[in-house]
N, C-alpha and C positions, 0 to 999 in steps of 0.2 A: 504494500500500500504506500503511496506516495505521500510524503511528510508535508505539513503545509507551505515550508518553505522552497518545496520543490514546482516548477511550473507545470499549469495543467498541460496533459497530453492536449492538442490541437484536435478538435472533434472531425471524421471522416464520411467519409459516402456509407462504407460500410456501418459505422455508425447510425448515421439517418436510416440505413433500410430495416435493419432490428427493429429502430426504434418503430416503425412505422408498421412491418412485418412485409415489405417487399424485397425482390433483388435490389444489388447494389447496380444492375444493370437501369433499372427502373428509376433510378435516382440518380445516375448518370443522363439517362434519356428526358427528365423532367427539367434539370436545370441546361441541356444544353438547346435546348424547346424543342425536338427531335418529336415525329408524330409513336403514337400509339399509348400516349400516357392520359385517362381520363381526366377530365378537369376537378373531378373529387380528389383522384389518388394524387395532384402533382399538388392540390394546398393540403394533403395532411404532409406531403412529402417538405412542403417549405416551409411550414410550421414546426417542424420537428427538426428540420436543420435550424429554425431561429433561436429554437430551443435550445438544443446543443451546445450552439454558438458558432454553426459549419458554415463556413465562408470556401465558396469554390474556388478551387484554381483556374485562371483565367487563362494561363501559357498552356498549363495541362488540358485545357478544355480545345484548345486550340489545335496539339496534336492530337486529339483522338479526330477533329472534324479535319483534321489535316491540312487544315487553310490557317493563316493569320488573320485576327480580325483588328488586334490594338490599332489605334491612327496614333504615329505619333508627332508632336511637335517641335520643330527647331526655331530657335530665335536668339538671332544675329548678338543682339544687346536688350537684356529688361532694363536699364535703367534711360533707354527711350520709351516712350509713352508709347507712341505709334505699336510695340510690340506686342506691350498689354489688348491694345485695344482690335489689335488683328488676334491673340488670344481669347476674350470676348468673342469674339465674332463666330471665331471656331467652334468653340464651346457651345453657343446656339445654334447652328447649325447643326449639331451631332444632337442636340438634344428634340432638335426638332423631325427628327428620322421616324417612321414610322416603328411600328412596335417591332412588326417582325424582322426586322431590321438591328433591334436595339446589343447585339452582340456587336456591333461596331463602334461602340459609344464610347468604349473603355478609351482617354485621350493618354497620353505616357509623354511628359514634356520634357525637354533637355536644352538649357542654356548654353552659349559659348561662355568663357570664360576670360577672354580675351578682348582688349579693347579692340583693335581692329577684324573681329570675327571669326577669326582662323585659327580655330577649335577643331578640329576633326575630330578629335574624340568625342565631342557631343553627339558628334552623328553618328558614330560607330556607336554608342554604347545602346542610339536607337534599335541600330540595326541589330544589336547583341542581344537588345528585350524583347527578338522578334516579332517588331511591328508587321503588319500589313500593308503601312504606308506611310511615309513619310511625307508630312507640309512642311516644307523649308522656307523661313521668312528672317534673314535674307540669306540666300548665300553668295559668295565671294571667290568660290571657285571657278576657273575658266571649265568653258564649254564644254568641252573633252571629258574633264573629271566627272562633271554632272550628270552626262551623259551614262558613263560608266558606275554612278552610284545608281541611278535610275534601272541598271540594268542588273542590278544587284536585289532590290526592292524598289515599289513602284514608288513614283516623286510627285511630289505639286512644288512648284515651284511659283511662289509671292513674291510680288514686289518688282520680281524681274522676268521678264518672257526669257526661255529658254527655248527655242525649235526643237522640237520632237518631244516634248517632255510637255506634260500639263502645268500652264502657266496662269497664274492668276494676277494683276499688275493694273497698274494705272500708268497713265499716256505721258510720259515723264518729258517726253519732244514737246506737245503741246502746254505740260506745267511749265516750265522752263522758261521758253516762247513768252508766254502770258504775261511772268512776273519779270521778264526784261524787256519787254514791250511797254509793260506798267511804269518799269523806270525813265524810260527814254523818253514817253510821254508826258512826263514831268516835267524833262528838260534835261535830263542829265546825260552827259554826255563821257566823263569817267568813273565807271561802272568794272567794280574787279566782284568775279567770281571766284567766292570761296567753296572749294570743292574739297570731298576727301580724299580716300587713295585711289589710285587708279586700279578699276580691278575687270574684268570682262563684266558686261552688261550693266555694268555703271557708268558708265563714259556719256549717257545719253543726255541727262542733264547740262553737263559740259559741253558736249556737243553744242545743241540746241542753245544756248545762250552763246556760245562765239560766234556762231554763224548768223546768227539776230544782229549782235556787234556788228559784224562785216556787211550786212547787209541796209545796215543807218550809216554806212561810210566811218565806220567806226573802230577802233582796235582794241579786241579783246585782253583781257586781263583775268588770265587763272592762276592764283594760289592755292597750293595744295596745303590741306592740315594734315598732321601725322595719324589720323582716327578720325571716326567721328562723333565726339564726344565735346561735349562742353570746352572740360578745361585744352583739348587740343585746339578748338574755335577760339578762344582766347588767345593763345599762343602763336597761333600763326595769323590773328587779326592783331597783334598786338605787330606784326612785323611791318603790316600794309601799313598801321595807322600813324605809325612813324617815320613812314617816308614823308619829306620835303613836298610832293604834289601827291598829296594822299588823294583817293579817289572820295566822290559824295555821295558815293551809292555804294552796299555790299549784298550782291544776291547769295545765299546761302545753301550750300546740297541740302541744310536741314534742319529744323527749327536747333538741336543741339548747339550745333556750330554756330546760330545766328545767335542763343543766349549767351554764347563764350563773346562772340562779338560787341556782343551789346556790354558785359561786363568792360573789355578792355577798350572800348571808347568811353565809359561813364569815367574808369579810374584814371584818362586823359582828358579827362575835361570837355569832352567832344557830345556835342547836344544829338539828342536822337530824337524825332527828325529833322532838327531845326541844322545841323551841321553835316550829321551824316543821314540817308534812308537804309533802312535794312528789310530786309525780304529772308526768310526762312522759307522751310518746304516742310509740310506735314501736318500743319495745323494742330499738332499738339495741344492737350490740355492746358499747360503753360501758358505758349502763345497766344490764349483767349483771357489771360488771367488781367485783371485792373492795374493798370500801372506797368506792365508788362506791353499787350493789346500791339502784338506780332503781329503785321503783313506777312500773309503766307500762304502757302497752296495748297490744298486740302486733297490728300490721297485717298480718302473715304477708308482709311484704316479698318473701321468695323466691318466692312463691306466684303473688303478684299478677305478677311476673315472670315466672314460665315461664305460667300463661293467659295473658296480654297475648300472649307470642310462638306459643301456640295461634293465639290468636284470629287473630292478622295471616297467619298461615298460610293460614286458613279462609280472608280474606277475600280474597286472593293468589288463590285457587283456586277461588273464588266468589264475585265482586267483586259481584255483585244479589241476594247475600242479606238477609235481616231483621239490622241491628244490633244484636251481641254485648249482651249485659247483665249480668257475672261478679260477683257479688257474694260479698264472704265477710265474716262473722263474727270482729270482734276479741275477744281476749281480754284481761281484767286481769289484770297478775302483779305478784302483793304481793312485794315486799322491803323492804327495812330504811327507806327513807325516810318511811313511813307510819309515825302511832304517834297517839294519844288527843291531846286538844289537853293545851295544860300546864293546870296549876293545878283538876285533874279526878279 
């Protein structure tokens, strides 16, 4: 007999069927919803596992139906908002699944660890918890890799279109566009884009605002931050704002970068909007706050969120279909950090 200071034994399948007086066969077939179990026999069957205290195995339930059902989540950086809120979004989407469906709901999440996202281990250890599928939001690996993880376990990839792989993203040529367009029509005419590292299918933001530049007869201007994180936005806004012909505008890869920005022009004395304008990307919670009230372009984060966790769904349940292609439409939202350049 076990002492009290010893742990209880972990109650079993074969426990519940005693209890109940069926096979353990019959109680494997009730929780994994498998037909031929009466609707009497499977609630005395999960009343007597509540009883117990028998929590199934989900990995083990997994190999007897010899499919994977976990979704699991990657995400780039949680101390961006933007990540949580494409989390959100996932979350309702799996929860909104019909019943018989609800074996896909189990979500398994894994942070990088790293400021500039290049974590491979988060995603390996997805792939170790034998997900079903992996929603990657963001990754940072070139094409080729992606490629080659996708064919390892199926992918959604957020945030960023990937070809041949189910992509779920906002129109990052068209945000871009919008919020240097916004500047120029201001009046400004030196305009530096702060970006972060250059990585495949991030380049599209940078793109799209040099060739905006060049196209108002204009020369572009990209600094690169070492991350994309606050205090690296500070750091390499603190490099622009100290040159001699500092620019009057800073479009930002992303509201992060643009709060770092915004910190190292207050700690120069430099007025926001009144000396400098700033533009972010993401529309963050932040960016909406009083006294803050970020010009920014709005990815629809929750959005990208709950399709992402559509589409893994679909592919869960049709694993040789055509790859997803979900695109949406950012929007810019003026507030208070935009204003005419000075001396205008």
């Amino acid at each position: 007999m076990a002492s009290e200071n010893q742990p209880r034994r972990a109650a079993t399948q074969s426990d519940v069927a005693r209890e109940v007086g069926v096979s353990r066969t019959l109680v494997s077939f009730a929780f994994r919803g498998a037909p031929g179990v009466s609707g009497e026999t499977k609630e005395a069957i999960f009343e007597a596992a509540k009883r117990l205290g028998y929590r199934p195995n989900a990995v083990a339930a997994d190999l007897a139906r010899k499919h994977r059902s976990a979704v699991g989540l990657y995400l780039m950086d949680i101390r961006n908002e933007i990540y949580a809120d494409i989390l959100s979004g996932v979350r309702t989407a799996l929860a909104q699944q019909p019943n018989k469906a609800q074996q896909h709901n189990r979500l398994i999440l894994s942070v990088s660890r790293s400021a500039d996202g290049e974590d491979r281990g988060a995603l390996e250890s997805l792939i170790e918890a034998r997900v079903g599928i992996i929603i990657a939001a963001t990754l940072l690996d070139p094409d080729h890799d992606v490629h080659e993880m996708a064919r390892s376990v199926p992918l959604v990839s957020v945030t960023r279109p990937v070809e041949g792989v189910d992509s779920v993203y906002s129109d990052d040529a068209h945000g871009a566009r919008a919020a240097t367009e916004h500047l120029l029509g201001l009046g400004h005419t030196r305009i530096t884009h702060l970006a972060g590292l250059a990585y495949d299918g991030h380049l599209v933001r940078r793109r799209a605002y040099e060739q905006t530049m060049r196209d108002a007869g204009l020369v572009p201007q990209t600094v690169c931050a070492d991350d994309f994180t606050q205090d690296s936005g500070e750091r390499a806004a603190a490099r622009i704002l100290d040159q001699a012909d500092r620019p009057t505008a800073l479009f930002c890869h992303n509201d992060q970068l643009a709060l770092g920005a915004r910190e190292a022009a207050y700690a120069r004395g430099i007025a926001i909007p009144g000396d400098l304008s700033l533009i972010g990307y993401d529309n963050s919670r932040t960016a909406r706050l009083h006294g803050i009230d970020l010009t920014s372009v709005d990815l629809h984060a929750v959005k990208l969120g709950e399709a992402a966790g559509e589409v893994a769904l679909q592919r869960l349940t049709n694993p040789d279909g055509p790859p997803a292609d979900r695109r949406f439409m950012p929007q810019l939202v003026l507030r208070r950090s935009t204003a005419r350049p000075p001396q205008m």
